[in-house]
C-alpha beads as a LAMMPS data file, in Angstrom:
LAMMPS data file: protein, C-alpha beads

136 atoms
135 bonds

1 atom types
1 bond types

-500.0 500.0 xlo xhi
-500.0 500.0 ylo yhi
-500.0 500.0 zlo zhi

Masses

1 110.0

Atoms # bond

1 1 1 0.000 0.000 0.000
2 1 1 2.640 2.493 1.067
3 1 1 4.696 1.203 -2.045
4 1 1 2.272 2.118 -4.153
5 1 1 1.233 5.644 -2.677
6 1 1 4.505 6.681 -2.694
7 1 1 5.038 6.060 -6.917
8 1 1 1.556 7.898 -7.528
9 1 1 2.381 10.736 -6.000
10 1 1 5.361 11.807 -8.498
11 1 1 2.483 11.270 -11.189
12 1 1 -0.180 13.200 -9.129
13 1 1 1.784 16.058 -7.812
14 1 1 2.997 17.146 -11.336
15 1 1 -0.585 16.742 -12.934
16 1 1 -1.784 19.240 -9.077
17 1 1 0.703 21.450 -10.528
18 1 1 -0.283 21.872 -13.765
19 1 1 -4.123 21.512 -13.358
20 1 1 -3.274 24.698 -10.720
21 1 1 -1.467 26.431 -13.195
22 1 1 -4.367 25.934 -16.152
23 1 1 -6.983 27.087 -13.699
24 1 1 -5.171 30.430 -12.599
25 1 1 -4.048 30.948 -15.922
26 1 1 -7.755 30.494 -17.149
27 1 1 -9.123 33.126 -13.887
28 1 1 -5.970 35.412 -15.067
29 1 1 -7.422 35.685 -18.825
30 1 1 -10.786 36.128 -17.311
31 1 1 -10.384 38.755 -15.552
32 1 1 -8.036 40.488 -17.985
33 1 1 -10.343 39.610 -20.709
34 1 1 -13.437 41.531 -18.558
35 1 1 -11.858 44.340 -17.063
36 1 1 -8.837 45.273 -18.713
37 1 1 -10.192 46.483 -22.216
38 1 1 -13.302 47.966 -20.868
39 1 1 -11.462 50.065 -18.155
40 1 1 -8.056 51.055 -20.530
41 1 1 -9.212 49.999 -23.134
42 1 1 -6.845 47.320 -23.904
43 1 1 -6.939 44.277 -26.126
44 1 1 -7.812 40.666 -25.003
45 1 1 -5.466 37.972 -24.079
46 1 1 -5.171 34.667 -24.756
47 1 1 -4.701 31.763 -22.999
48 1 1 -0.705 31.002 -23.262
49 1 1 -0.761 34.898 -23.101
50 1 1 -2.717 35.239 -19.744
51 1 1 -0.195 31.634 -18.320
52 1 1 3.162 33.854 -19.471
53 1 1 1.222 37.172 -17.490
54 1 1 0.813 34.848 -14.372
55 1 1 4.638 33.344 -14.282
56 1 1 5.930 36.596 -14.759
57 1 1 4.764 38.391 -12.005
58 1 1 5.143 35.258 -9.882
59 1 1 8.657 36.046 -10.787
60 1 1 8.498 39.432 -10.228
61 1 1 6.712 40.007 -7.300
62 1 1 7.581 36.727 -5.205
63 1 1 6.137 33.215 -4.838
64 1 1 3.590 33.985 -1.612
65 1 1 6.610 33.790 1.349
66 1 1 4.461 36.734 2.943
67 1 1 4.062 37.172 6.209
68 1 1 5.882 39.534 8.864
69 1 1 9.320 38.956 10.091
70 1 1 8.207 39.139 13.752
71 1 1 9.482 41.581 16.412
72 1 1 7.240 44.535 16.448
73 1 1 5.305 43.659 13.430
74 1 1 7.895 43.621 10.472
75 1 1 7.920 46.542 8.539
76 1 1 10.996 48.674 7.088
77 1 1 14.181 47.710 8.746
78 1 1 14.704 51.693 9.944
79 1 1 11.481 51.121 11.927
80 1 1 12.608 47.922 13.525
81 1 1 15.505 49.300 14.418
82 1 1 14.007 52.167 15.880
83 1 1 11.101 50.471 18.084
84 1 1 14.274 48.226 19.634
85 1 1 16.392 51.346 20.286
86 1 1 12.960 52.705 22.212
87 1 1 12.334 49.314 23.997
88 1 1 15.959 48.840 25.306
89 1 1 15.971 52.526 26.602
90 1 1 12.706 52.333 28.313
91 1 1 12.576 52.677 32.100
92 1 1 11.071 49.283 34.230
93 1 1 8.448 51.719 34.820
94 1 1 7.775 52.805 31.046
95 1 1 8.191 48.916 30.097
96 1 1 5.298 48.113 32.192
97 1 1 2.847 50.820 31.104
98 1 1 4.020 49.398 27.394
99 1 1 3.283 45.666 28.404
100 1 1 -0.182 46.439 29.543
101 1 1 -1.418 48.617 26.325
102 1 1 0.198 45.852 24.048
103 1 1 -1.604 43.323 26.173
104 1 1 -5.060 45.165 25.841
105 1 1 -4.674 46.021 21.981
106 1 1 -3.267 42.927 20.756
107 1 1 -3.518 39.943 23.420
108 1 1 0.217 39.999 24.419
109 1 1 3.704 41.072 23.066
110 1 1 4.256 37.923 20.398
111 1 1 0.780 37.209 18.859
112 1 1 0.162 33.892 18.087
113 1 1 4.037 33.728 16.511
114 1 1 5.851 34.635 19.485
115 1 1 7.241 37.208 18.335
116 1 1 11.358 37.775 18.562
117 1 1 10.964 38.176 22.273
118 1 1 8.841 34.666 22.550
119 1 1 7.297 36.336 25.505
120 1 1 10.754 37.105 27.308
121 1 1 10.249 41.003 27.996
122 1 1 13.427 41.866 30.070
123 1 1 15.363 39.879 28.418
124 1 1 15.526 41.444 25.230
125 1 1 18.785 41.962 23.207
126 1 1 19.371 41.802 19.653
127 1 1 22.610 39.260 18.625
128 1 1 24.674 41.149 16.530
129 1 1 24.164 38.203 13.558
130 1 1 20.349 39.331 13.308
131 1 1 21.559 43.185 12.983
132 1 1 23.819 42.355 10.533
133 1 1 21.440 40.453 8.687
134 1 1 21.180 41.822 4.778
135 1 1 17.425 42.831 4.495
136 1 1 15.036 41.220 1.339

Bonds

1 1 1 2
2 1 2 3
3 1 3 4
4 1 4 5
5 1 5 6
6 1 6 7
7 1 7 8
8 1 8 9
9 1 9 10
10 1 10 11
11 1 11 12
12 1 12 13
13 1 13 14
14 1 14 15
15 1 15 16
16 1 16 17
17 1 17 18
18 1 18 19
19 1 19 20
20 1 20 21
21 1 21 22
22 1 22 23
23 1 23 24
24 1 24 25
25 1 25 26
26 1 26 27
27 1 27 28
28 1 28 29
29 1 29 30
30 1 30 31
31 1 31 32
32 1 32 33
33 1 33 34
34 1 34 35
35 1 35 36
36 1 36 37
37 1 37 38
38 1 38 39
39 1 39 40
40 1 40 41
41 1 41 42
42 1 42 43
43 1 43 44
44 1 44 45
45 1 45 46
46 1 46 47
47 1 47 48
48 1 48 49
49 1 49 50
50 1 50 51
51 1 51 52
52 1 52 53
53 1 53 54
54 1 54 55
55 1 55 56
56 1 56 57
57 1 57 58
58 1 58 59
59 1 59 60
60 1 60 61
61 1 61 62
62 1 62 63
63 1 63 64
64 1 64 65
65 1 65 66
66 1 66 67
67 1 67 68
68 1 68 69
69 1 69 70
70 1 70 71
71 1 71 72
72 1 72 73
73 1 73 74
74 1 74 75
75 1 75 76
76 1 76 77
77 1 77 78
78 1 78 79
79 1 79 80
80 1 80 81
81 1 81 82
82 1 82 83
83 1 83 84
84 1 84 85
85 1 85 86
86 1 86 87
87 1 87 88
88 1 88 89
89 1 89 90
90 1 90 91
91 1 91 92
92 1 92 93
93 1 93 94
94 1 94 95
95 1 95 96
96 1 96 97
97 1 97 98
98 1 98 99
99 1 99 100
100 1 100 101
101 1 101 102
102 1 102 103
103 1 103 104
104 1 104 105
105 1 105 106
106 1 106 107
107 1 107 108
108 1 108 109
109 1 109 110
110 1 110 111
111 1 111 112
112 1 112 113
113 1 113 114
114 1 114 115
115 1 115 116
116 1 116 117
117 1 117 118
118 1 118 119
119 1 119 120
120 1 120 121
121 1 121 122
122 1 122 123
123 1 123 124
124 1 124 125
125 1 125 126
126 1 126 127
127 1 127 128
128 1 128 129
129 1 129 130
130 1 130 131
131 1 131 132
132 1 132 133
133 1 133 134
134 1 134 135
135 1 135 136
């Protein structure tokens, strides 16, 4: 049984692939084909034409890693940088008030990620490997 699962699968995932492919590629020329000349008045697509549109702005604009990085929320690196700067000079005092507003607004300092911190509040330091880390 397992024998056999494991050879359909290189047949199935390759046909998932390309049955995924055909149907965005079909939605892609769809939509293109309903909106696109009415609104700037362009011409229609075809199919191949609509598949090429999809794969090249998969490979422009990414393949769906998404997400946020963590820490306060992602964002630009300059921002990061500057909510840890205002973290690590906050007085026990200051950290508090901050730990009870986060708590209230967003049900606690991590999310449901955990955050860089994992929950850790005084213990926060940034290793010098993640500030030196080239940014995407």
């Amino acid at each position: 049984m397992k024998k056999m699962f494991f050879r359909g699968r290189f047949i199935f995932i390759p046909l998932a692939v390309a049955a995924f492919v055909t149907l965005i590629s079909y939605v892609v020329m769809q939509l293109w084909n309903n909106l696109m000349p009415v609104i700037f008045h362009l011409g229609v697509i075809t199919f191949w034409q609509a598949a090429g549109l999809f794969i090249l702005c998969k490979i422009l604009f990414g393949f769906g890693k998404g997400g946020h990085r963590g820490g306060f929320g992602g964002g630009a690196p300059w921002m990061r940088h500057r909510m840890e700067d205002r973290f690590k000079n906050m007085s026990p005092e200051e950290k508090e008030k901050f730990k009870q507003k986060w708590n209230e607004r967003c049900g606690g300092f991590g999310g449901r990620r955990g955050g860089r911190f994992g929950g850790d509040w005084d213990n926060y330091t940034t290793t010098t490997e993640e500030a030196q880390k080239p940014t995407e």
